[in-house]
C-alpha positions as CSV (number, residue, x, y, z in Angstrom):
1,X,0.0,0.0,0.0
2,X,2.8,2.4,0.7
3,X,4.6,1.7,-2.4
4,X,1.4,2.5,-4.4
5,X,0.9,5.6,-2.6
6,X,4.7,6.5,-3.6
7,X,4.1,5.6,-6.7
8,X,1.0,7.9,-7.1
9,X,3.3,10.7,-5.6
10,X,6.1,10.3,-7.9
11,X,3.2,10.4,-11.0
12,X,1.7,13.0,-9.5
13,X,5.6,15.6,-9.2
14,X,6.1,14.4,-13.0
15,X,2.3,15.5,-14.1
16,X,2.8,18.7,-12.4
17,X,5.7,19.6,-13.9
18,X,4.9,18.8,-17.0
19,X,1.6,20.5,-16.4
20,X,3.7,23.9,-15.5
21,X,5.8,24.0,-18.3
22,X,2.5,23.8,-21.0
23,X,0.8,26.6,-19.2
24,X,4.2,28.2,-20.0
25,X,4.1,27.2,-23.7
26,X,0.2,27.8,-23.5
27,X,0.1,31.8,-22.2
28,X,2.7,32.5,-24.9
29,X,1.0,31.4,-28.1
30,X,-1.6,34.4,-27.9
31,X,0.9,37.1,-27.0
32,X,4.3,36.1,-28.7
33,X,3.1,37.6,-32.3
34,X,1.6,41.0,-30.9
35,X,5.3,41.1,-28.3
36,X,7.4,40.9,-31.3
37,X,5.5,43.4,-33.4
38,X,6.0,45.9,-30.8
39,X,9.9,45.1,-31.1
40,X,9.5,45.8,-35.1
41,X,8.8,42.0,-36.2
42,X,7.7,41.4,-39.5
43,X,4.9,38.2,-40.0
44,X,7.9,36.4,-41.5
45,X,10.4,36.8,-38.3
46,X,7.1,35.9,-36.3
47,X,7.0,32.1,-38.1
48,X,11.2,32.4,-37.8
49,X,10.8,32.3,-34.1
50,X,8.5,29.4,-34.1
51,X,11.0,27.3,-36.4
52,X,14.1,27.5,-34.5
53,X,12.9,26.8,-31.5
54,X,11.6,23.4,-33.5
55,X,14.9,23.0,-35.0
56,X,16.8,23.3,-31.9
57,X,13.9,21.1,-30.5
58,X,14.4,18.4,-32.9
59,X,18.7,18.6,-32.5
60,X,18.5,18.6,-29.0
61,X,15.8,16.3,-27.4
62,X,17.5,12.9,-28.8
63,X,20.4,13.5,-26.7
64,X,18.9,14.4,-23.7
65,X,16.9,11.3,-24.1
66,X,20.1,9.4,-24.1
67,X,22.0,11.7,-21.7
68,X,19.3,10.7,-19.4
69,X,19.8,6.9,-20.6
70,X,23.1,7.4,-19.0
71,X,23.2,10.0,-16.3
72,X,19.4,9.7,-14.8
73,X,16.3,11.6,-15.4
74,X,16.4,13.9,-12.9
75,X,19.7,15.8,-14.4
76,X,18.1,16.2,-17.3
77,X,15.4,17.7,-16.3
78,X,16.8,20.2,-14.9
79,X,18.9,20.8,-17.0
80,X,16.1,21.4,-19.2
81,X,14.0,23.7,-16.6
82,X,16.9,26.0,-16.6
83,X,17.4,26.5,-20.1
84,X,13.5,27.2,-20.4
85,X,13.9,29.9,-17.0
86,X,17.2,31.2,-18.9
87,X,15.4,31.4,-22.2
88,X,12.4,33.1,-21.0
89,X,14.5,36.3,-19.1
90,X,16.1,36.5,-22.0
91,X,13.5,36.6,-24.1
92,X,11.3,38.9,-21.9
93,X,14.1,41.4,-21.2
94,X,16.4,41.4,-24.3
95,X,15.2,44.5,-25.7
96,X,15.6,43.8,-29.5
97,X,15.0,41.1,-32.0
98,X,18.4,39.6,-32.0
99,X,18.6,39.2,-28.3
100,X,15.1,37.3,-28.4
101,X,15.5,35.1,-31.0
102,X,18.9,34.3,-28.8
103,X,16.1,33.3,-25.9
104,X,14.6,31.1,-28.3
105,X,17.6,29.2,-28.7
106,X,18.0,28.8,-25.6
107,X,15.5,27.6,-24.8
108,X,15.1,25.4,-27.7
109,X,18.6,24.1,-27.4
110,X,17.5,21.8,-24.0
111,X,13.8,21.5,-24.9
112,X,13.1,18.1,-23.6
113,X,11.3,17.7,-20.7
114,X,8.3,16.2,-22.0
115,X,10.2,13.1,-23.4
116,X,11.9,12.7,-20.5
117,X,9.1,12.8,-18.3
118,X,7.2,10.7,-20.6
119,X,10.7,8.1,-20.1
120,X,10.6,8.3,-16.2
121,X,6.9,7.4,-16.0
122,X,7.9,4.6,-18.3
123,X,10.2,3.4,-15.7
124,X,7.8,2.9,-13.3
125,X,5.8,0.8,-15.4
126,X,5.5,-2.8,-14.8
127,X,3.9,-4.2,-18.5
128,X,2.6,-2.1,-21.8
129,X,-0.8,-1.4,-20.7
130,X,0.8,0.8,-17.3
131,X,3.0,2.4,-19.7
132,X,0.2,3.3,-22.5
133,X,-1.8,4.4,-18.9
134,X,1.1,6.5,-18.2
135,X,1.9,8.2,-21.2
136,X,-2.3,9.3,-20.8
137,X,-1.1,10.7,-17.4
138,X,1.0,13.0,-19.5
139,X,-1.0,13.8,-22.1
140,X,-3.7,15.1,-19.6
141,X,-0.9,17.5,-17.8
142,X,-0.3,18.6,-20.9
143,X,-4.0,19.4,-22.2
144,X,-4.8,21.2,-19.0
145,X,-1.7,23.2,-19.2
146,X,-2.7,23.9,-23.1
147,X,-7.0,25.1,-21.3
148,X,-5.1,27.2,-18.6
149,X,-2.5,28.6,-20.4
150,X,-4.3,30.6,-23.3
151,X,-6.4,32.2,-21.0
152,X,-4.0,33.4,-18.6
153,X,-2.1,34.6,-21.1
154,X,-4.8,36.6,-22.6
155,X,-5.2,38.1,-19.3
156,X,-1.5,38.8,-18.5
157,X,-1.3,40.5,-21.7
158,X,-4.0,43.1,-21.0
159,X,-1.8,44.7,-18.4
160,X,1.7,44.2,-20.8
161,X,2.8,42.3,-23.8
162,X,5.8,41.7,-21.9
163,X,4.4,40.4,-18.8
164,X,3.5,37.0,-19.4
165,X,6.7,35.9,-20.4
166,X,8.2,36.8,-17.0
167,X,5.3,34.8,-15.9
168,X,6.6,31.7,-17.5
169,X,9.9,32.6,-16.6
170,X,8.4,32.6,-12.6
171,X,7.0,28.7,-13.6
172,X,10.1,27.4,-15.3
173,X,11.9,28.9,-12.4
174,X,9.4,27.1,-9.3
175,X,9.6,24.2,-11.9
176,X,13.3,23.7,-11.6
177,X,13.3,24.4,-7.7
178,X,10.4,21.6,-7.1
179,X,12.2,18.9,-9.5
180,X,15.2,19.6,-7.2
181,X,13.8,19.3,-4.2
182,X,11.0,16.8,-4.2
183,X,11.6,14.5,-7.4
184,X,13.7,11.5,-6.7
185,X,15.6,9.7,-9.8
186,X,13.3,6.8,-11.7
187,X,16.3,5.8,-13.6
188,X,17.5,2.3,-11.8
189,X,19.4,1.0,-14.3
190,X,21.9,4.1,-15.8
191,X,23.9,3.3,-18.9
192,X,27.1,5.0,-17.6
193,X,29.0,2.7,-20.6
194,X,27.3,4.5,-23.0
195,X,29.4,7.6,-25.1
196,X,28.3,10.5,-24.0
197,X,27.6,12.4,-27.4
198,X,27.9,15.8,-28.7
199,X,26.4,14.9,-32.0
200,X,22.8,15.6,-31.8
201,X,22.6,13.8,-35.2
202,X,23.9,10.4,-33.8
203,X,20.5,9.0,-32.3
204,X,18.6,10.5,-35.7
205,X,20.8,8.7,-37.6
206,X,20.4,5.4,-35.5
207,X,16.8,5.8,-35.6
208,X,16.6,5.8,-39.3
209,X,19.3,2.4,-39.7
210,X,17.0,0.4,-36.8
211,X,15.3,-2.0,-39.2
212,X,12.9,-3.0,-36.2
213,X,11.6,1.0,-35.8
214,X,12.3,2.5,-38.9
215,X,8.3,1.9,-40.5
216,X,7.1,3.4,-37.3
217,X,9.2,6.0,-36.9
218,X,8.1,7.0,-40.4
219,X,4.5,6.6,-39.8
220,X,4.8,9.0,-36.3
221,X,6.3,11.6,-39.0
222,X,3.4,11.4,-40.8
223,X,1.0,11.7,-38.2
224,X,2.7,14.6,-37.1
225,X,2.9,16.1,-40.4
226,X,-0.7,15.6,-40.3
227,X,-1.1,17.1,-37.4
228,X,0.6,20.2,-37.8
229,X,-0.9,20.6,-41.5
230,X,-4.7,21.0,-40.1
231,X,-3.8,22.4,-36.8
232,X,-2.0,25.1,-38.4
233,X,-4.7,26.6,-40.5
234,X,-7.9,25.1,-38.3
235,X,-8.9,28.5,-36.8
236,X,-8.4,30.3,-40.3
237,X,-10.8,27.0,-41.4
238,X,-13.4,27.8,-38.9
239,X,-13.2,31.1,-39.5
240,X,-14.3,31.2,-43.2
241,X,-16.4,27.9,-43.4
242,X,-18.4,29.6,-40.2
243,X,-17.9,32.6,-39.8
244,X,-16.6,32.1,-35.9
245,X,-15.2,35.5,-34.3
246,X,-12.2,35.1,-32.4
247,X,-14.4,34.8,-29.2
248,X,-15.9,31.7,-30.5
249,X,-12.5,29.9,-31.7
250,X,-11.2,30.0,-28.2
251,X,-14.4,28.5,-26.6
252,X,-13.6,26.1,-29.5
253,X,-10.5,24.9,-28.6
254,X,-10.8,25.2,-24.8
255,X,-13.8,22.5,-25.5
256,X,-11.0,20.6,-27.2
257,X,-8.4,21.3,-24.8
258,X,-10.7,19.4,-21.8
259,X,-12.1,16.5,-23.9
260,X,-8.2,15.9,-24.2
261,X,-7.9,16.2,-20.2
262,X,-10.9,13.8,-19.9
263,X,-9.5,11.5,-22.4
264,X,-6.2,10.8,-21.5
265,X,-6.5,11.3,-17.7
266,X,-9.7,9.2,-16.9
267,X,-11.3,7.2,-20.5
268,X,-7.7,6.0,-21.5
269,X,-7.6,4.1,-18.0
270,X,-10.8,3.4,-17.2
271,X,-12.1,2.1,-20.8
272,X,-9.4,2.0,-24.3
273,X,-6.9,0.3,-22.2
274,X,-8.7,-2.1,-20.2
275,X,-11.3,-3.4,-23.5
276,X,-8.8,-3.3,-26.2
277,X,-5.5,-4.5,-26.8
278,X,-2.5,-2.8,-27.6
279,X,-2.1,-3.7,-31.4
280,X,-5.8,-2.7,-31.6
281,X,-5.3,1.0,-30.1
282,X,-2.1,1.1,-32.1
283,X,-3.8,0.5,-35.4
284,X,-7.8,1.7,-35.4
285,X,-7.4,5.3,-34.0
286,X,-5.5,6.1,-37.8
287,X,-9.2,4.7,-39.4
288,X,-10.9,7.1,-37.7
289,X,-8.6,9.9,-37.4
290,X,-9.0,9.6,-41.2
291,X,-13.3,9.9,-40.8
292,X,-12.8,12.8,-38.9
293,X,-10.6,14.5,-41.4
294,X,-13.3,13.4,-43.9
295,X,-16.4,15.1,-42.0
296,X,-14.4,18.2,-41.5
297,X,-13.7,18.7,-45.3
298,X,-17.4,18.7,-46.0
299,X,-17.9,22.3,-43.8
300,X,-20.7,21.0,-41.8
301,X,-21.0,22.4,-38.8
302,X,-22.5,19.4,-37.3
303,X,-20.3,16.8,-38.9
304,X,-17.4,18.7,-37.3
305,X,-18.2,19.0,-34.1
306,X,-18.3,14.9,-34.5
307,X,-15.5,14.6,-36.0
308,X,-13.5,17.2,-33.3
309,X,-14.4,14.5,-30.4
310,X,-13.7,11.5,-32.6
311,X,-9.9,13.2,-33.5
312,X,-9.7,14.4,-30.1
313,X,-9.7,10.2,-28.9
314,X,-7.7,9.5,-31.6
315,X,-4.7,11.7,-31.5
316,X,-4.4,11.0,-28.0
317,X,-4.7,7.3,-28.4
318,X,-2.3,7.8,-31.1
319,X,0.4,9.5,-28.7
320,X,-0.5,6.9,-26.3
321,X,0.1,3.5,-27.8
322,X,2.7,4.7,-30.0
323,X,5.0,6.0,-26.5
324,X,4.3,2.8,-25.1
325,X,5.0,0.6,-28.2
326,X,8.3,2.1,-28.9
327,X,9.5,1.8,-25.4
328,X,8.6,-1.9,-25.5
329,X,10.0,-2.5,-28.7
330,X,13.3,-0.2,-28.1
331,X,13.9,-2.4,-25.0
332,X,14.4,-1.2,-20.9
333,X,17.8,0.6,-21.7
334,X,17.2,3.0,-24.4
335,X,13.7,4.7,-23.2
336,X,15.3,8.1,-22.9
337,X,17.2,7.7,-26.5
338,X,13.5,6.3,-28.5
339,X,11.6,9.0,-26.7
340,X,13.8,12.0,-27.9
341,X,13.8,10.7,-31.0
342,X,9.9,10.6,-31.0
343,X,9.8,14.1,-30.0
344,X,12.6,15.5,-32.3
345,X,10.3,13.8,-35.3
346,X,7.3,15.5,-34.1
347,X,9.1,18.9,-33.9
348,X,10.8,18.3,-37.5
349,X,7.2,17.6,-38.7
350,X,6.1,21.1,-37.1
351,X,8.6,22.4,-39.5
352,X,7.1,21.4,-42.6
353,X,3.2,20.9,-41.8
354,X,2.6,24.5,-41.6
355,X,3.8,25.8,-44.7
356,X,2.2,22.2,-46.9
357,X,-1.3,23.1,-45.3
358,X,-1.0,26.6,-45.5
359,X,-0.6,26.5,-49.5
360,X,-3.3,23.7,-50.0
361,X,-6.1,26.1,-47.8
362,X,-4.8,28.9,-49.9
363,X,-5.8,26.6,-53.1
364,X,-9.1,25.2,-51.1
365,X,-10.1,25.2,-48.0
366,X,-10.9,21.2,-47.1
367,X,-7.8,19.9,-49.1
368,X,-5.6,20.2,-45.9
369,X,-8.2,17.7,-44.2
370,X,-8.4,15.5,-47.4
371,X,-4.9,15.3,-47.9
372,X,-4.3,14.3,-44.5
373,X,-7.2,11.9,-43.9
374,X,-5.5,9.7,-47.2
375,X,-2.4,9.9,-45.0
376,X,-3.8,8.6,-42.2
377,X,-5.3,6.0,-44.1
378,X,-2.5,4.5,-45.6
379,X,-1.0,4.2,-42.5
380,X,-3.7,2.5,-40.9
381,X,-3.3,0.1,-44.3
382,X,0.4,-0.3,-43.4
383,X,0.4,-0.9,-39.4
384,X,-2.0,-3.4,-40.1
385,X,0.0,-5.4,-42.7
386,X,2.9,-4.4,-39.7
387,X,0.7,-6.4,-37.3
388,X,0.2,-9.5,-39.3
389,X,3.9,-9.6,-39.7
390,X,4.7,-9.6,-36.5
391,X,2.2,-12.2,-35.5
392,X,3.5,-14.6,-38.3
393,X,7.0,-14.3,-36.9
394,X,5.6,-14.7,-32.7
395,X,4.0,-18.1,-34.3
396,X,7.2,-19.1,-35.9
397,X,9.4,-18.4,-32.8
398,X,6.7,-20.1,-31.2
399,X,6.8,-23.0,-33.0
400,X,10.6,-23.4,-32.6
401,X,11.0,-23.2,-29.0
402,X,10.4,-26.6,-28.1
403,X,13.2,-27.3,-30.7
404,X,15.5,-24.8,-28.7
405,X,14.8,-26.2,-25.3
406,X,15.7,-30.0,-26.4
C-alpha cells in the first residue's frame, strides 16, 4: 500500500511539472506575435521564431533522451527547466530582435522535458498497458496546461505584452526548484557505458538504420505532419467555413483542450486500455482519425463537431500507444534515446506541416483535411499489414521453441 501511494506521488511531481511548463508554452501562443510586433517584427520573423525553437527542438531532445539513458532523469530535467527559465529572461528582457530570438535558442537548445518525463513514467511501469496508462497521465498535464494557459495569457497580456513571459519565466523557475527538491531519480538502471555524445545527429541517424523501428518512426512523421498541417490553419478553417469570431475559436479549442484532459487522464484508464488491446489501439485510431478529417472537409458544422471529439480520442490514443510501443520494442535501456527521438520527429514535422497546409487552404479550404485523412489511411493500411507480420514471426518463434529447449 505504501509503495502504491509513492508511486501515485512520484506520478503526480512528473504531471505537475509537465503541467507547469505547458501553461508556459500555453500563455505565450496568444501574446508572442503581438510582443514581437512591438519590437519591429515582420509576420515572417514571427513564423522564424517558431522554427528555431523546433529545429533546436528536434537537435536537441534525442540527446537528452540518451544523456538521461546514462546520467538519470532527474539531471536532465533540470537541466532542461533551466534552459527554459534562462530562455524566458532573456527573451522577456532582451530589448531587440536579435537578443530574443537568442532566448529562443536557448530555450530550444535543452527543450526536452516532455520526453523525458514521458521516459521516467515509463520506468515505473511494470507491462505495456501501465505504460500506455502513463503516457495518458502526461498527455492530460499537458492538455490542461494547453486550457489554462491561453487564457491566462490573454489576461496577463491586458496589463503588458511583456508580462506574461516573465510569468513563464516565474513557472520554469518554481519548476526547476520543485524537481530539485522533491523528485527522486526513476532511472534504476543508468547506462554510464554508454558515449556521451555531442552529436545531436547520432541518435537520428540510429533511428533511421533500426530496421525493427524504422516503418514506425516514419509513420509517427506522418501523423505529425498531419497534425501540424490542419492544426496550423484550423482557426483560419473555422473562420471562413463559419464565420466564428475570435471569441468563438477559443471556446472552440478550450472544449478541445478538456475532452483531451478527460480523455487521457480518466477514459484511456478506465475504458481503451482495459477493453482493447494494444495492437488494436495502435492500429484503429488512424481509421478514424481519417473519418474525422473526412467530416471536416465537407464544412458541416454538425459533422465537425463529430469529428472534433472522434480526433480528439484518436490523436491521444495515437500519442499513447505509440510511446508505449516504442518503449517496449526499443527495449528497458534506451527509453530516454527512443523517446527524444519521438519528440525530435514530431518537432521536425512542425517544420514542414505548416507551410504544406498553409498553401493547400490557400488553393481550397478542405484539401488540408483530405490530404491528411489519405495519409492517415494508408498508414492504418500499413500498421496493419505491420501487425500480421509480426504475429506470423511470434508463431514461428513459437513453434521453434520446443526445438530450442531440447
Amino acid at each position: 500500500m505504501f509503495e502504491k501511494m509513492k508511486m501515485n506521488k512520484e506520478k503526480l511531481l512528473i504531471m505537475t511539472t509537465v503541467m507547469l511548463g505547458t501553461i508556459g508554452i500555453g500563455i505565450i501562443i496568444p501574446v508572442m506575435p503581438f510582443y514581437l510586433k512591438e519590437m519591429g517584427s515582420s509576420d515572417v520573423m514571427v513564423t522564424v521564431f517558431v522554427s528555431v525553437f523546433a529545429l533546436c527542438a528536434f537537435l536537441s531532445s534525442p540527446i537528452l533522451g540518451v544523456l538521461s539513458d546514462k546520467f538519470g532523469r532527474k539531471p536532465m530535467l533540470l537541466v532542461s527547466e533551466v534552459s527554459t527559465f534562462i530562455g524566458w529572461v532573456v527573451f522577456a528582457f532582451g530589448g531587440s530582435l536579435p537578443v530574443l530570438l537568442l532566448g529562443r535558442i536557448i530555450d530550444g537548445v535543452a527543450a526536452g522535458n516532455i520526453s523525458i518525463a514521458q521516459a521516467y513514467l515509463a520506468d515505473l511501469a511494470k507491462d505495456e498497458k501501465e505504460r500506455a496508462s502513463n503516457m495518458g497521465l502526461i498527455g492530460a498535464a499537458f492538455g490542461l496546461g494547453f486550457v489554462i494557459g491561453p487564457a491566462l495569457g490573454s489576461v496577463l497580456s491586458t496589463y503588458s505584452h511583456q508580462l506574461p513571459f516573465i510569468v513563464v519565466g516565474a513557472l520554469s523557475l518554481i519548476n526547476t526548484i520543485g524537481i530539485a527538491l522533491f523528485v527522486p531519480e526513476s532511472n534504476k538502471n543508468k547506462q554510464k557505458h554508454l558515449k556521451t555524445e555531442i552529436n545531436p545527429l547520432a541518435p537520428i541517424y540510429r533511428a533511421v538504420t533500426d530496421r525493427k523501428l524504422i516503418a514506425r518512426y516514419s509513420f509517427w512523421f506522418i501523423f505529425g505532419t498531419v497534425g501540424s498541417l490542419y492544426q496550423a490553419i484550423f482557426a483560419l478553417f473555422l473562420i471562413r467555413a463559419f464565420g466564428f469570431t475570435a471569441t468563438i475559436t477559443g471556446i472552440f479549442f478550450t472544449a478541445i483542450g478538456i475532452m483531451m484532459v478527460v480523455n487521457q487522464g480518466f477514459v484511456v484508464r478506465k475504458f481503451w486500455l482495459k477493453k482493447f488491446s494494444t495492437d488494436f489501439l495502435e492500429k484503429w485510431p488512424y481509421f478514424f482519425g481519417a473519418i474525422s478529417l473526412v467530416l471536416i472537409a465537407t464544412q458541416n458544422l454538425y459533422l465537425n463537431i463529430l469529428a472534433m471529439v472522434f480526433m480528439v480520442f484518436t490523436q491521444s490514443l495515437i500519442h499513447i500507444t505509440t510511446s508505449a510501443r516504442f518503449i517496449s520494442l526499443a527495449g528497458e535501456h534506451k527509453k530516454g534515446e527512443v523517446l527524444g527521438v519521438l519528440s525530435a520527429i514530431m518537432s521536425l514535422s512542425a517544420v514542414a506541416g505548416p507551410i504544406i497546409g498553409g498553401i493547400m487552404f490557400e488553393k481550397n479550404i478542405s484539401l488540408p483535411f483530405l490530404v491528411g485523412a489519405l495519409l492517415m489511411l494508408v498508414v492504418f493500411i500499413f500498421i496493419a499489414l505491420i501487425h500480421k507480420k509480426e504475429k506470423k514471426l511470434k508463431i514461428a518463434e513459437e513453434a521453434l521453441a520446443p526445438e530450442t529447449v531440447v
